[in-house]
Every structure is written in structure tokens, then in C-alpha cells.
C-alpha positions in Angstrom: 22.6 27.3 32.0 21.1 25.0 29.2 23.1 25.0 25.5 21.0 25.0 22.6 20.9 22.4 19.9 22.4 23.6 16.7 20.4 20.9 15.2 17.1 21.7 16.3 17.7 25.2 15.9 19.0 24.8 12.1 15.3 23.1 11.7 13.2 25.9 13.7 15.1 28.6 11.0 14.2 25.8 8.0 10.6 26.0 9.3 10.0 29.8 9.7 12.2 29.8 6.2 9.3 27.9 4.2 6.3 27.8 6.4 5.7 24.9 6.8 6.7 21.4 8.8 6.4 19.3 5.4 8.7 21.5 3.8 11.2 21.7 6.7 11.4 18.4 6.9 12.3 18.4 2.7 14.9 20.9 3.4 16.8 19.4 6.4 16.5 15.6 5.4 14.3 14.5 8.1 10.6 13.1 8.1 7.8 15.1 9.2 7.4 13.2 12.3 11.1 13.9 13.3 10.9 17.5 12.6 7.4 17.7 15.0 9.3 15.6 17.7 12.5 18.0 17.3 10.7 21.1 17.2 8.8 19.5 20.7 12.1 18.9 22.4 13.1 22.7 21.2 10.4 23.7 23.4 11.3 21.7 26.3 14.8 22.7 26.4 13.1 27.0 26.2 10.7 25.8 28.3 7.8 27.7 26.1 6.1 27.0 23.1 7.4 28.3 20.2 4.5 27.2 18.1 0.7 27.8 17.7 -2.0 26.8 15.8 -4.0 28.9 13.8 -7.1 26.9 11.8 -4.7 23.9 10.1 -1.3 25.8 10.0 1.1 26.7 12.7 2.7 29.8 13.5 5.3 31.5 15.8 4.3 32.4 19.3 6.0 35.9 20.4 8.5 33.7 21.7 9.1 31.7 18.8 9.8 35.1 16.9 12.5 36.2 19.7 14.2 33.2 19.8 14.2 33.1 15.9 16.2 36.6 15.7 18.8 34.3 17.8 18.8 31.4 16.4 20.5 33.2 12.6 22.8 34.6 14.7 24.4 31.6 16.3 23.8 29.8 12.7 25.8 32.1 11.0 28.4 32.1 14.1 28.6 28.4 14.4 28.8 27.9 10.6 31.8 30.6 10.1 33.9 29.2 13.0 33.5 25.6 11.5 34.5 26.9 8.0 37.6 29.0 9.6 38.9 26.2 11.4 38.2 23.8 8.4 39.7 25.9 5.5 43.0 27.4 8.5 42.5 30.5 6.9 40.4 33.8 5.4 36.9 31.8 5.5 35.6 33.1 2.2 36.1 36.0 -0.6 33.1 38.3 -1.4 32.8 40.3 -4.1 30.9 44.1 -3.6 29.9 46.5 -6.3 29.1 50.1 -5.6 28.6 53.2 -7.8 30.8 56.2 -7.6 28.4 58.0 -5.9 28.2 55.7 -2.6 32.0 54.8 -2.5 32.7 57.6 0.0 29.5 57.2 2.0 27.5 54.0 1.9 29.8 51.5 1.2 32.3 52.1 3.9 29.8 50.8 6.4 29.1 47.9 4.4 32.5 47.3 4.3 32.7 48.1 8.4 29.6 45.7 9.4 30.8 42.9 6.6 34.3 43.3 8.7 32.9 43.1 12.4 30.5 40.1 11.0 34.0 38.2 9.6 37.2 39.9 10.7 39.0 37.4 8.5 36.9 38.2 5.3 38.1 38.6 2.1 36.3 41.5 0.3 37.1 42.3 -3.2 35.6 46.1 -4.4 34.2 46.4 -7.7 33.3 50.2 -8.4 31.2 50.9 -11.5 27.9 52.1 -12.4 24.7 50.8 -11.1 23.6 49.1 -15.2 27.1 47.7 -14.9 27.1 46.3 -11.7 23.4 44.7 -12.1 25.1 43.0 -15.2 27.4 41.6 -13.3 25.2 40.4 -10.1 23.7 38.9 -13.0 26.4 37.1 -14.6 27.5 36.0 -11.1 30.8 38.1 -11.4 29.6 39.7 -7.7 28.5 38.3 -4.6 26.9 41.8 -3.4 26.2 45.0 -5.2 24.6 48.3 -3.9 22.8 49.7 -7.0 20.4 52.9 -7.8 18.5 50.5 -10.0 15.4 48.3 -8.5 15.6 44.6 -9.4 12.9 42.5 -7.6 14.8 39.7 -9.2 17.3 39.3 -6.6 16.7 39.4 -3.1 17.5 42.9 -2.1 17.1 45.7 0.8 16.6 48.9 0.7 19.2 51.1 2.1 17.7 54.8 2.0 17.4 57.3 -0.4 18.9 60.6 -1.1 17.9 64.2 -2.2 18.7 64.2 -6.1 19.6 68.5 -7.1 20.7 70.3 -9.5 24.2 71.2 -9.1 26.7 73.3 -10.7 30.3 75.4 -10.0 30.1 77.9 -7.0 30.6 80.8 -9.5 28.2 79.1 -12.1 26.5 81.8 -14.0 23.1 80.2 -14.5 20.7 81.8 -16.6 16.8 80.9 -16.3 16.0 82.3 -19.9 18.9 80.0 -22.1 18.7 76.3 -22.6 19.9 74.7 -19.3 23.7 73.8 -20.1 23.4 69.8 -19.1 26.4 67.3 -17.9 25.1 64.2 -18.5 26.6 60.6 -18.3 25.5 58.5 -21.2 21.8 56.9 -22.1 22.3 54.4 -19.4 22.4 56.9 -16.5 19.4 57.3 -14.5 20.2 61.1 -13.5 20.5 61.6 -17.0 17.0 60.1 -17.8 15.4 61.9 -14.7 16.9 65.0 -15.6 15.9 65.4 -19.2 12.3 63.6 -18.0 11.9 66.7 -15.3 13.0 69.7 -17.5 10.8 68.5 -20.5 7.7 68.2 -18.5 8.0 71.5 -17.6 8.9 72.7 -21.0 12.2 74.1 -20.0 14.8 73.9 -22.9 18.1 72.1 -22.1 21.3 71.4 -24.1 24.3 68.8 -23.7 27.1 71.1 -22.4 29.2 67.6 -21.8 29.0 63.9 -22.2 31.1 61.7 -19.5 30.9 57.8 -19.1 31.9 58.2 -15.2 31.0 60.4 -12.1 34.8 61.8 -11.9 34.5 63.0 -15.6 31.4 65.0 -14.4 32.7 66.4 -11.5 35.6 67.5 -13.3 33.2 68.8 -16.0 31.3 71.0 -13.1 34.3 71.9 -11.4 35.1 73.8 -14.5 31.7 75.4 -14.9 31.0 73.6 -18.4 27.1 73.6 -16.7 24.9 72.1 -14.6 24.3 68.3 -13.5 21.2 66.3 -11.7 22.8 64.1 -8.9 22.4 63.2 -5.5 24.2 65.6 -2.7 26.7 63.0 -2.1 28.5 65.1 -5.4 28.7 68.1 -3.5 32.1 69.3 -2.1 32.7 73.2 -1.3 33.3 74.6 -5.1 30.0 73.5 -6.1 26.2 74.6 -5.1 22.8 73.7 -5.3 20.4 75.3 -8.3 16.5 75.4 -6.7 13.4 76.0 -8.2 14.0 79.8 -7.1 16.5 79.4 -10.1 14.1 78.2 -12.5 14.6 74.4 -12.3 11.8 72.1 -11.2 12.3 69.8 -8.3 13.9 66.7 -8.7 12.7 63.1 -7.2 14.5 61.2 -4.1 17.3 58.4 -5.3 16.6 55.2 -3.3 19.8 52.8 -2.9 19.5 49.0 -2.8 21.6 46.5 -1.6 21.7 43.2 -4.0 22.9 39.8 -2.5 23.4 37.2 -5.3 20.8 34.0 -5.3 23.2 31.3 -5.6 25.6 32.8 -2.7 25.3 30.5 0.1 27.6 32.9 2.7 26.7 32.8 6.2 28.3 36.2 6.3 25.8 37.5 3.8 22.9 36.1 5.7 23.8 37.4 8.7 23.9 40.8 7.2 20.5 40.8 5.8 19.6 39.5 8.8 20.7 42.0 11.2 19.4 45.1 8.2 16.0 43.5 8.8 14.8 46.1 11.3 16.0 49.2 9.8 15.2 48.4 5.6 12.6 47.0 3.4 13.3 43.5 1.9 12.2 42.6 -1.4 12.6 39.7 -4.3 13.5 36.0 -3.3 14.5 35.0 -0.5 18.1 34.5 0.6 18.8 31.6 2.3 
């Protein structure tokens, strides 16, 4: 069985990373020639070419593009066992930020594929609003943040998205011909914009029933049956129900969820997982390398 050079693999990744051979080269510290002659002894040791040409450029063969899914993987392995064994101890801390309305749902298996990626990791839980958290991506006070808001500034995935309804107490007297009671988080919530956005387009009158600056004041607020709030179904819990457009109450848009990495992070970890969420999201913004 052949073993792979790390070395030659670390340039084929630097290659499909920015294109080119010339700018490989720049990235790994090698002339252009080397890079050619290592990416030709790459080929030898696969015993295919991983490289064709296309008018003056070069791109991937279909086995360039399988062996490239492989070559991040042992990257990111071979860089996290050389940083365990260097630093005898939890190889790195990262920070994650999720809203309130994920924390039961979406960020548990982040937290569950960040684990199985690094079973040593550090992982410090920041849980907040999406405005809040993109603050603090920004100010470089996180590492990774899922976030309702889209930000092509920061190279990001899409998770999915999720049914935004109008919900309200079980035993929730609603009535179609008053102003529609509204629990609302401040001017900073998006729910709060969407909602007020939907019901005046269709020139249905609304009221603040309740202000609350987090999710748990809101719940408590529709628990109670102070009114009715726009959120996604991950709110709903058996006291509560869903108000259609049966009710009165036009329908409401999808939320989409995103998944942030911070630019300057240089985790192996982190790479890996964008890596391996590749197949099942839509990337967008920078890359992460």
C-alpha cells in the first residue's frame, strides 16, 4: 500500500484553494517549477492525472476532485494530531454563538459533529441573539456563530430554514376583527420586522400586547396568553398552537439559518467542518482557509 505525501498533498489543496500553480506556489513557499514537479510526482504516486488542461489553465480531472475530498480530511487529521501531541493537552478552544431558538435543535449537532471531529475540543457556548452574535463574530469575540441574519461578509453555510407561524396559548382567544395582540422582541428582531411587515401589507391592524428583549420572556408572555407572536415552530411546546390564514393572518415567510466561521480563525477543526457540510449546504462569502 503506498502512503501519501503530506507535502504534496498540502500543495494540491493550496492549488484547487486559489486556482492557480503561480499562486500555489506564493502560498506554500515554493517556486512554480517545484509546485509543477510536486504536483507530477503526486500523480505518479495515484498513478492518474489529477490535472488537465483546458485553453491556458489547468483544472481537476474527476480524479483530482476525489482525491481532493481526501486530501482536507487527512490535512485537518494530520494537523490536529501534531497540535495535540505538541500542546499535551485540549488542542484548541472555540467559541459558538447560537440564538435561543436553535439551542435545543440545531446547535446540539454542531456541538455533536465539532465533538466527533476533536474529542478533546474545547467549546465555549455563547447564547444570544442573532444582531448580537454577528457583533460579536465581528469583533472577533467568536470563533463560530449560527445566526438568522445573512452576512456575505464572512464565509458562511447555509444550514436550512424553518416554517416561521403565528403562535399563541392553546386557549388563546383570537379574534380576526380587533387589532392582532403582538409579542414582539425589540427593533432589532427580525420576527418582529417580518411580522409587522406581513400584517401591514395586508392592512390588518396590530397592537403591542408585550415587549421582551429575549425568547424566554416571550414564551413566558404566550404561555400566559398576553397574545400572539411570529416565530419559527422550534417555539412550539404542547400549551401553545399555530394561528393560520383560516384565522385571519397572512402567511408568513421561511427563516433560513446560517452558520458563520470567523475569517481570521485558522482551526483545522473548523475547516474540516465546512468541509464535510459541503455536500448538504450552500456556501457563501470568502473563503475559509
Amino acid at each position: 500500500m503506498r502512503n501519501l505525501d503530506i507535502d504534496l498533498l498540502r500543495t494540491f489543496v493550496a492549488i484547487a484553494q486559489h486556482e492557480t500553480f503561480a499562486a500555489a506556489a506564493e502560498r506554500v513557499g515554493r517556486t512554480q517549477s517545484a509546485v509543477t514537479q510536486q504536483m507530477q510526482r503526486l500523480e505518479q504516486e495515484m498513478g492518474c492525472s489529477l490535472f488537465e488542461k483546458r485553453g491556458r489553465h489547468k483544472s481537476m480531472t474527476p480524479d483530482g476532485t476525489r482525491l481532493m475530498a481526501y486530501a482536507h480530511k487527512i490535512l485537518a487529521l494530520n494537523d490536529q494530531a501534531v497540535q495535540v501531541i505538541q500542546t499535551r493537552g485540549p488542542i484548541e478552544k472555540i467559541r459558538i454563538g447560537s440564538p435561543h431558538d436553535v439551542a435545543d435543535s440545531i446547535l446540539p449537532n454542531l456541538l455533536r459533529r465539532l465533538s466527533k471531529l476533536s474529542p478533546e475540543l474545547q467549546m465555549e457556548i455563547n447564547v444570544g441573539r442573532s444582531p448580537f452574535l454577528m457583533d460579536a463574530l465581528r469583533g472577533k469575540e467568536l470563533d463560530l456563530a449560527i445566526s438568522t441574519r445573512y452576512d456575505n461578509a464572512f464565509p458562511g453555510i447555509k444550514l436550512r430554514t424553518s416554517p416561521m407561524v403565528w403562535i399563541c396559548a392553546e386557549d388563546f382567544i383570537f379574534d380576526a376583527t380587533a387589532p392582532v395582540p403582538l409579542v414582539m422582541a425589540d427593533e432589532l428582531s427580525l420576527f418582529r420586522q417580518v411580522s409587522i411587515s406581513c400584517l401591514d401589507e395586508r392592512h390588518i391592524l396590530w397592537r403591542t400586547s408585550y415587549i421582551s428583549p429575549t425568547l424566554v420572556g416571550i414564551k413566558a408572555a404566550i404561555s400566559a396568553g398576553l397574545g400572539v407572536t411570529a416565530r419559527t415552530t422550534e417555539l412550539l411546546d404542547a400549551n401553545m398552537r399555530v394561528l393560520t390564514e383560516a384565522d385571519g393572518l397572512p402567511r408568513l415567510p421561511e427563516v433560513a439559518f446560517y452558520l458563520y466561521v470567523q475569517p481570521s480563525c485558522t482551526s483545522p477543526i473548523l475547516r474540516e467542518l465546512f468541509d464535510s457540510n459541503e455536500h448538504i449546504a450552500t456556501r457563501f462569502g470568502p473563503q475559509f482557509v
